[in-house]
KOLTOR-347977 format. One record per atom (N, C-alpha, C, O): residue in three letters; atom name; x, y, z. Coordinates in Angstrom, 1 decimal, padded with zeros to 4 digits. Example, Ala and Ser with C-alpha at 12.3 -4.5 7.8 and 13.67 -1.06 7.14 Angstrom:
2
    r   a       x       y       z
  ALA   N   013.2  -005.7   007.8
  ALA  CA   012.3  -004.5   007.8
  ALA   C   013.2  -003.3   007.8
  ALA   O   014.2  -003.3   008.5
  SER   N   012.8  -002.2   007.1
  SER  CA   013.7  -001.1   007.1
  SER   C   012.9   000.0   007.9
  SER   O   013.4   001.1   008.0
***
This chain:
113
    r   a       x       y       z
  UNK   N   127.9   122.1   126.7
  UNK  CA   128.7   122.8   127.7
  UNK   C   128.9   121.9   128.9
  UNK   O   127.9   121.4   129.5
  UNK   N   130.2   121.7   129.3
  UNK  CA   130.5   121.0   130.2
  UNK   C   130.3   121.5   131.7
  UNK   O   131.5   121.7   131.9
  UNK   N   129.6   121.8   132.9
  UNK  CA   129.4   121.9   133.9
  UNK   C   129.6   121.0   135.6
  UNK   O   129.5   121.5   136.7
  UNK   N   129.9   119.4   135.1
  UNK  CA   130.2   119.3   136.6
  UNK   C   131.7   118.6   135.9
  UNK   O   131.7   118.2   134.7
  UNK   N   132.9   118.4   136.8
  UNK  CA   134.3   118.2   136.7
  UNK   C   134.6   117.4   137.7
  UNK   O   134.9   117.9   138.8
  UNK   N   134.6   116.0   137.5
  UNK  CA   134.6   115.0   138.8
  UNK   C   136.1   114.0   138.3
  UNK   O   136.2   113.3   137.3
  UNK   N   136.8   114.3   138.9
  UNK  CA   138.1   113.5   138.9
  UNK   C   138.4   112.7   140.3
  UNK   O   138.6   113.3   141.4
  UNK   N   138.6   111.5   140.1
  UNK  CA   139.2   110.8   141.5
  UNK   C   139.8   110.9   141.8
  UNK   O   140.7   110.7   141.0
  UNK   N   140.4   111.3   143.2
  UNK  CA   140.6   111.6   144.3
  UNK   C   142.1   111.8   143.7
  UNK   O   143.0   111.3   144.3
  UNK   N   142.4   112.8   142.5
  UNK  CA   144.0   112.5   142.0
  UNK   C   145.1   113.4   142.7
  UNK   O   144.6   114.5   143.2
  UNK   N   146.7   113.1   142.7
  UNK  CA   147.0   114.0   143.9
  UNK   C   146.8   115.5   143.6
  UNK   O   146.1   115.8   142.6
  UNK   N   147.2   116.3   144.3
  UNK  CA   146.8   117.8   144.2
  UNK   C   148.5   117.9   143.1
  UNK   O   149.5   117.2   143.1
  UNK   N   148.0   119.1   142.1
  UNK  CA   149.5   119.8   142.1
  UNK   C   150.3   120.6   142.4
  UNK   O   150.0   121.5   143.3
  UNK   N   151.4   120.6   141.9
  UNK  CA   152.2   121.2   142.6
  UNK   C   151.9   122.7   142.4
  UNK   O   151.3   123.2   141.4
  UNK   N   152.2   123.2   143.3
  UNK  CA   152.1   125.0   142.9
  UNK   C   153.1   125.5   141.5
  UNK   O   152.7   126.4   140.7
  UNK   N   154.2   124.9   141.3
  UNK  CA   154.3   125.2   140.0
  UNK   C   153.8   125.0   138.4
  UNK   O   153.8   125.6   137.4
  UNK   N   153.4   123.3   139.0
  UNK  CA   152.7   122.4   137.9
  UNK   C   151.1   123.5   137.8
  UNK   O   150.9   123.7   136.6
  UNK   N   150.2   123.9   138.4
  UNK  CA   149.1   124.4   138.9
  UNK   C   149.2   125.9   137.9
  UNK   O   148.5   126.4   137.0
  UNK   N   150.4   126.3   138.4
  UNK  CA   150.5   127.8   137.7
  UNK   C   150.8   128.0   136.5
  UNK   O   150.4   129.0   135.8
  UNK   N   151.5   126.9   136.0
  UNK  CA   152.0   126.2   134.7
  UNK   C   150.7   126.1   134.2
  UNK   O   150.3   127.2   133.7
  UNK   N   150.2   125.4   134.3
  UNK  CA   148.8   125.0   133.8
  UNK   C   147.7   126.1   133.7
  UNK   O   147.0   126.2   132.7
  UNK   N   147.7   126.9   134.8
  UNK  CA   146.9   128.2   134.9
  UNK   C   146.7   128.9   133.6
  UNK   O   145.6   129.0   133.1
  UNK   N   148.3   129.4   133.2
  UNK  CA   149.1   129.8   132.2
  UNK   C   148.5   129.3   131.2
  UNK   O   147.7   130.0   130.5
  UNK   N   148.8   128.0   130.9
  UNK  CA   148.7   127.6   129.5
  UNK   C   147.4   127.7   128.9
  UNK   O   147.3   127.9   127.7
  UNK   N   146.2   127.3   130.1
  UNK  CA   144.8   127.1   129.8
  UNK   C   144.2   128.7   129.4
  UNK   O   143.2   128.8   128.7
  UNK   N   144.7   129.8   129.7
  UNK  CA   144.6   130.8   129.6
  UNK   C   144.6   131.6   128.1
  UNK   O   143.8   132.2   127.4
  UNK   N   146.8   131.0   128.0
  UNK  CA   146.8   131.4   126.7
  UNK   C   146.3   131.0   125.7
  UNK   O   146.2   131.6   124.6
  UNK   N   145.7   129.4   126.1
  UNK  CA   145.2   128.5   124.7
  UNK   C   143.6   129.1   124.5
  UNK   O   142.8   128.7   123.7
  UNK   N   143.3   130.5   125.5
  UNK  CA   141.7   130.1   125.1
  UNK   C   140.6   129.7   125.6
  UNK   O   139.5   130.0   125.1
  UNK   N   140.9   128.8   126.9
  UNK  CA   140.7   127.8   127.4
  UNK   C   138.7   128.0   127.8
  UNK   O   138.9   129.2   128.2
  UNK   N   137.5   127.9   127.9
  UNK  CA   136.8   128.7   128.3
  UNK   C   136.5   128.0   130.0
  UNK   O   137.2   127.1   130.4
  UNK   N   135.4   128.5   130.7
  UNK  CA   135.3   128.1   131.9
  UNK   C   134.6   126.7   132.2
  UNK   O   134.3   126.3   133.3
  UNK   N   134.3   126.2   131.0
  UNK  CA   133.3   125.0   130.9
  UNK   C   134.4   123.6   131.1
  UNK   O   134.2   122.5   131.5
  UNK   N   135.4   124.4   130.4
  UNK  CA   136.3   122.9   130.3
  UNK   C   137.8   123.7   130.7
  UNK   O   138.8   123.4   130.1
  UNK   N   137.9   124.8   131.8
  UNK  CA   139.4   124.9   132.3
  UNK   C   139.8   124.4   133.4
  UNK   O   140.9   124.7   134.0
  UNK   N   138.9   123.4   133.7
  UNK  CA   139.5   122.7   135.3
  UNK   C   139.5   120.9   134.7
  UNK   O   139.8   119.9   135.4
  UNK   N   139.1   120.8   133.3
  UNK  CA   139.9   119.9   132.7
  UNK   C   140.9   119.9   132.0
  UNK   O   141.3   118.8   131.5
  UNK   N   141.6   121.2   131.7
  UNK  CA   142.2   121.2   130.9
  UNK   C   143.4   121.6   132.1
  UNK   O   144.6   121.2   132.1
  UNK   N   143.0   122.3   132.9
  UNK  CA   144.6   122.4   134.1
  UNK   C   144.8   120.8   134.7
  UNK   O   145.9   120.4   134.9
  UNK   N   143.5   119.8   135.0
  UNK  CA   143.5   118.7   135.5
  UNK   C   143.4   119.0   136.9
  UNK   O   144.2   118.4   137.6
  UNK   N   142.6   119.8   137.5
  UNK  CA   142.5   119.7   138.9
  UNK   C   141.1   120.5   139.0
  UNK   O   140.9   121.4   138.2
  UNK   N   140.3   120.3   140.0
  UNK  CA   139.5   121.0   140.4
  UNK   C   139.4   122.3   141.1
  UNK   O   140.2   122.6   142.0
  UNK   N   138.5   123.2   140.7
  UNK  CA   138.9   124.5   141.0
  UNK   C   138.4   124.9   142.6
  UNK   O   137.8   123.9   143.1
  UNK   N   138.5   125.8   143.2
  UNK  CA   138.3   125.9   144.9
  UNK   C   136.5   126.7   143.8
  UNK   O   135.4   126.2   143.7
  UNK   N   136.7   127.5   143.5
  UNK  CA   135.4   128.1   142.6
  UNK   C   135.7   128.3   140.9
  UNK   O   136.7   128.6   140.2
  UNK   N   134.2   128.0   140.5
  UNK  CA   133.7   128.2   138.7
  UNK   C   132.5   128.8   139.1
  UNK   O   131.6   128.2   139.7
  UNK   N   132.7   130.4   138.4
  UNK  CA   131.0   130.5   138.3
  UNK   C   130.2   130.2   137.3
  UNK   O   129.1   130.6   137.1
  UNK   N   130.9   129.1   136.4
  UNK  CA   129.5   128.7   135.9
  UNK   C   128.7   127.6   136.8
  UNK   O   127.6   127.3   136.4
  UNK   N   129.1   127.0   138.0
  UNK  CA   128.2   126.8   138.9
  UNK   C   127.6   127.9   140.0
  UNK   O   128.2   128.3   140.9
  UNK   N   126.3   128.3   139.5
  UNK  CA   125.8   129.5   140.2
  UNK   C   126.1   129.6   141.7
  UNK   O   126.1   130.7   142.3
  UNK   N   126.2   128.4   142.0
  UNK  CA   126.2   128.6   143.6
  UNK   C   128.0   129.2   144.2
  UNK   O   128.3   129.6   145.4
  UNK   N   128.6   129.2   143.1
  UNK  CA   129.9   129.5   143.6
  UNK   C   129.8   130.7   143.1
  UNK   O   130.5   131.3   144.0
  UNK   N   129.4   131.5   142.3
  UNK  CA   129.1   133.0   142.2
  UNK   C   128.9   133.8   143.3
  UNK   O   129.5   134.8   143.6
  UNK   N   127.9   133.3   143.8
  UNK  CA   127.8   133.7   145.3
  UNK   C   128.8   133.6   146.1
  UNK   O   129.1   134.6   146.8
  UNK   N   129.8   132.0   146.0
  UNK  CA   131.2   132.6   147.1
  UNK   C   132.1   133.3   146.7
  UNK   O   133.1   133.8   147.3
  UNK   N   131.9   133.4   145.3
  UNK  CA   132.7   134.7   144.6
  UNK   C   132.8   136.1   145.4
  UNK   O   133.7   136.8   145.8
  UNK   N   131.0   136.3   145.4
  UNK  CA   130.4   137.8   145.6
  UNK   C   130.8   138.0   147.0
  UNK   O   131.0   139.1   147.5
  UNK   N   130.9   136.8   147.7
  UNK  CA   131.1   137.0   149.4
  UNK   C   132.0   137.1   149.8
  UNK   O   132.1   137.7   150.8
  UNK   N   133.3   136.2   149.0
  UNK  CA   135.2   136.2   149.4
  UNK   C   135.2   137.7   149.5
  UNK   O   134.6   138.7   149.0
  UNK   N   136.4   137.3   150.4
  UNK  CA   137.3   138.8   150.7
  UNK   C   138.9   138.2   150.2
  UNK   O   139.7   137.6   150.8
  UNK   N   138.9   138.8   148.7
  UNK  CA   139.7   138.6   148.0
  UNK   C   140.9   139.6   147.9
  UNK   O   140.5   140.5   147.1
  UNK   N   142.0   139.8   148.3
  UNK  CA   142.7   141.0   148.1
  UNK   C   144.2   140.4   147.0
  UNK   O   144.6   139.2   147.0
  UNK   N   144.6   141.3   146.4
  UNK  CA   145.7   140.7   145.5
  UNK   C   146.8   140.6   146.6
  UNK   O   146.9   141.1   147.8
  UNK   N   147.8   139.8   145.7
  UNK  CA   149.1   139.2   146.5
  UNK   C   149.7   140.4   146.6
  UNK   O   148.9   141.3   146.4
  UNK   N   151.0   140.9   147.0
  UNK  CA   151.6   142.0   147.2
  UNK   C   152.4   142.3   145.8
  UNK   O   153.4   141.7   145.6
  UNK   N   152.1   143.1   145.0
  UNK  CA   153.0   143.4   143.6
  UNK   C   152.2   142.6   142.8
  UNK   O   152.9   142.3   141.8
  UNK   N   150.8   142.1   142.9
  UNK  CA   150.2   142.1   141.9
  UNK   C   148.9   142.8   141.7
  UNK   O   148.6   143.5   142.7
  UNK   N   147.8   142.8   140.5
  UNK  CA   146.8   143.8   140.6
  UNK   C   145.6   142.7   140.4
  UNK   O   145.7   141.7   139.8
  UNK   N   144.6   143.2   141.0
  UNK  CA   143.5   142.1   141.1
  UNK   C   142.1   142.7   140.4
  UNK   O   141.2   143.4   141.0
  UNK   N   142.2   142.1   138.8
  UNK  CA   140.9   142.5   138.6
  UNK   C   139.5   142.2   139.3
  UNK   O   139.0   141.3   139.9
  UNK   N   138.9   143.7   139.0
  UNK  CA   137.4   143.8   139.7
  UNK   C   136.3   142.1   139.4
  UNK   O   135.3   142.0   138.7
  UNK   N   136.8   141.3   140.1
  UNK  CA   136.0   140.0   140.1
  UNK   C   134.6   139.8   140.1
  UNK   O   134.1   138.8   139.4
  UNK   N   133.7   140.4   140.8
  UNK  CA   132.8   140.8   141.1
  UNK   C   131.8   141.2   139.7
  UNK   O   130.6   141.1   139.4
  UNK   N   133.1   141.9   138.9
  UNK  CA   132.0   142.4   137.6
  UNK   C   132.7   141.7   136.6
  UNK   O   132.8   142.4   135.5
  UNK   N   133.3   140.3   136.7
  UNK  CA   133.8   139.5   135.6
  UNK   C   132.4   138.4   134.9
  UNK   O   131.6   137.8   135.6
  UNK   N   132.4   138.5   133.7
  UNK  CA   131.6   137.0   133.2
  UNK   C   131.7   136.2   134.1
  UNK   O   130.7   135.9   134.9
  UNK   N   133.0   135.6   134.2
  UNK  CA   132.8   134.3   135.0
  UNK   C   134.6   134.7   135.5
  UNK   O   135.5   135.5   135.1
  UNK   N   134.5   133.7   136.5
  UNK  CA   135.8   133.3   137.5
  UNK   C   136.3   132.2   138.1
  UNK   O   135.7   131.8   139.1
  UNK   N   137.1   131.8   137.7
  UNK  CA   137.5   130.5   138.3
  UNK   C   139.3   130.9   139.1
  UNK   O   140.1   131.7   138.6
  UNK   N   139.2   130.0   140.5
  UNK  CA   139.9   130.2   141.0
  UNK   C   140.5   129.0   141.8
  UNK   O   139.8   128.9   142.8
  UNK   N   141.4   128.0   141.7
  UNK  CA   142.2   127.4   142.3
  UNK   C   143.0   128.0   143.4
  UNK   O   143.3   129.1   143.5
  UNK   N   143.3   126.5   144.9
  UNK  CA   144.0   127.1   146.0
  UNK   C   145.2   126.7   145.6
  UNK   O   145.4   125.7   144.8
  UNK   N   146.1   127.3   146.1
  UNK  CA   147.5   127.2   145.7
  UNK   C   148.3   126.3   146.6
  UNK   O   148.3   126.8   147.7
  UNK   N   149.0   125.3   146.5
  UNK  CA   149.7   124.3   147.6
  UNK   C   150.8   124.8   147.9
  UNK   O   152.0   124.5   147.5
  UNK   N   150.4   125.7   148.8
  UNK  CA   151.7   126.2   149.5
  UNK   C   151.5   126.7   150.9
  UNK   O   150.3   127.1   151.0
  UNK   N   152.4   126.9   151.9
  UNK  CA   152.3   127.1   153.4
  UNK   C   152.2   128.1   153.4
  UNK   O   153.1   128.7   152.9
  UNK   N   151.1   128.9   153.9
  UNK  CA   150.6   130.2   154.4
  UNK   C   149.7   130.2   155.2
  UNK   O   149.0   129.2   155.4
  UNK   N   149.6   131.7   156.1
  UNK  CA   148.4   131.6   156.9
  UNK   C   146.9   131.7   156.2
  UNK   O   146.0   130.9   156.3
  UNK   N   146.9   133.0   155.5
  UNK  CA   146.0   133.0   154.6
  UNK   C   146.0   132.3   153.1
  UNK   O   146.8   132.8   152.3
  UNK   N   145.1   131.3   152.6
  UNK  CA   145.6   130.9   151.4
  UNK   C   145.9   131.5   150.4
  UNK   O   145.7   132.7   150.3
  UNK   N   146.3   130.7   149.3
  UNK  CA   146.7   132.3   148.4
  UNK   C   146.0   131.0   147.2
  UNK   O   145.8   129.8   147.3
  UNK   N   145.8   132.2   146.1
  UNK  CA   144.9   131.9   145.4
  UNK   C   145.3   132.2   143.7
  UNK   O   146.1   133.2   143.4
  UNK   N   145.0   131.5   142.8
  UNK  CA   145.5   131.8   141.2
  UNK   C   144.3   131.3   140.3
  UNK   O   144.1   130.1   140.3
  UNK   N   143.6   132.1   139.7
  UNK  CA   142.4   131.7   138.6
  UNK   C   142.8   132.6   137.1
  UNK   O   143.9   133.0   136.6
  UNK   N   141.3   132.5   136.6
  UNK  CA   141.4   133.1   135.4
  UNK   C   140.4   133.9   135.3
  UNK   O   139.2   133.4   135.2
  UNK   N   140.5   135.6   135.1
  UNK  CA   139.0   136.1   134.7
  UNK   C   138.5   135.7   133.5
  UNK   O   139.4   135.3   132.8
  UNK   N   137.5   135.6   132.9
  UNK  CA   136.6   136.0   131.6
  UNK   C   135.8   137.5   132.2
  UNK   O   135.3   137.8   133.2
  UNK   N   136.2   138.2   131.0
  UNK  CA   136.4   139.8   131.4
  UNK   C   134.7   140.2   130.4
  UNK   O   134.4   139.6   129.4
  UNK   N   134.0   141.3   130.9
  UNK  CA   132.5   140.9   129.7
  UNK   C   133.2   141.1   128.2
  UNK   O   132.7   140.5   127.3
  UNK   N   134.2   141.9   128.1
  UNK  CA   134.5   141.8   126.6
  UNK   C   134.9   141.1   125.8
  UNK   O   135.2   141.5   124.7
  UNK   N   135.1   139.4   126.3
  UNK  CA   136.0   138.4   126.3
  UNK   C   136.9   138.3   126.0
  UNK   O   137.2   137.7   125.0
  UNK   N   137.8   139.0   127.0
  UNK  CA   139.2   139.1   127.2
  UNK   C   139.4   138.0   128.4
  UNK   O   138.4   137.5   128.9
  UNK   N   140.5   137.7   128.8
  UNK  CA   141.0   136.7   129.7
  UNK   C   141.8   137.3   130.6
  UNK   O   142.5   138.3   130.2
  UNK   N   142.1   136.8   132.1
  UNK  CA   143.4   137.3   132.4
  UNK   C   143.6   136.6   133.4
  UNK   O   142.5   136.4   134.1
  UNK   N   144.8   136.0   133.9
  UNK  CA   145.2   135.3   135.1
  UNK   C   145.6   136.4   136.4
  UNK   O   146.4   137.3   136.3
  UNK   N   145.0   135.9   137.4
  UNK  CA   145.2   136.4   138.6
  UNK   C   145.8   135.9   139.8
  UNK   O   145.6   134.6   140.0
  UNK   N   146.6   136.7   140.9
  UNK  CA   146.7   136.1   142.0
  UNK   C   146.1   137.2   143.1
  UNK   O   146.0   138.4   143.1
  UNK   N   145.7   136.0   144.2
  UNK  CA   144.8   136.8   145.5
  UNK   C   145.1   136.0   146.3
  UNK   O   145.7   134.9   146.0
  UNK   N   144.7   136.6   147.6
  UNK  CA   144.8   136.0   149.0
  UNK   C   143.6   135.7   149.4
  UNK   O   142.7   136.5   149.0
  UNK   N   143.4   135.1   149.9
  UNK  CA   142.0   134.6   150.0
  UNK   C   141.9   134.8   152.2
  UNK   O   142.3   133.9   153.0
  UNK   N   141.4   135.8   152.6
  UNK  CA   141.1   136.3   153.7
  UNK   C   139.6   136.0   154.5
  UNK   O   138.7   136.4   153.9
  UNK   N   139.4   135.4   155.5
  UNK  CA   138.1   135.3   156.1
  UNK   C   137.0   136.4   156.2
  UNK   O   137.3   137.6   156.2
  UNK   N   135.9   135.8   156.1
  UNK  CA   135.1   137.1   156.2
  UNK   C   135.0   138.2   157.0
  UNK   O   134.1   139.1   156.8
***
């Protein structure tokens, strides 16, 4: 199981290329060990590094406006990419692993404590 994801310093993508990718890594299956190699970018959080579980448990995550935001908190795992785009609050696109291993892609705002 693959756990650390170290890519040099490559450009960021684009918010469509990112969502694209989101997408695809999703439908293929993708698990959390190898989905920030398989989109090619580093994620803002993966809980399979424990320490980002914690910034999981601590974000004040709210969904975008017209989307629904599964309960994160009680997912297997979560990974979550920032999105490259101009906002005050950043906005946010991952993938749950759900405990039943189901999948599902999400968008949130990512709000200060």
């Amino acid at each position: 199981m693959r756990t650390n994801f170290e890519m040099s310093e490559p450009a960021l993508l684009s918010d469509e290329t990112l969502l694209a990718a989101i997408e695809r890594a999703a439908s293929l299956g993708v698990g959390p060990a190898d989905v920030e190699q398989a989109v090619g970018q580093r994620a803002w959080v993966n809980t399979i590094r424990s320490a980002e579980r914690f910034a999981l448990n601590t974000a004040n995550i709210e969904p975008e406006e017209g989307k629904k935001l599964p309960a994160l908190r009680e997912a297997r795992d979560v990974v979550y990419w920032g999105r490259p785009i101009d906002t005050h609050d950043p906005r946010i696109a991952g993938i749950v692993w759900h405990q039943n291993g189901s999948t599902e892609v999400f968008f949130g705002i990512l709000y200060p404590p």
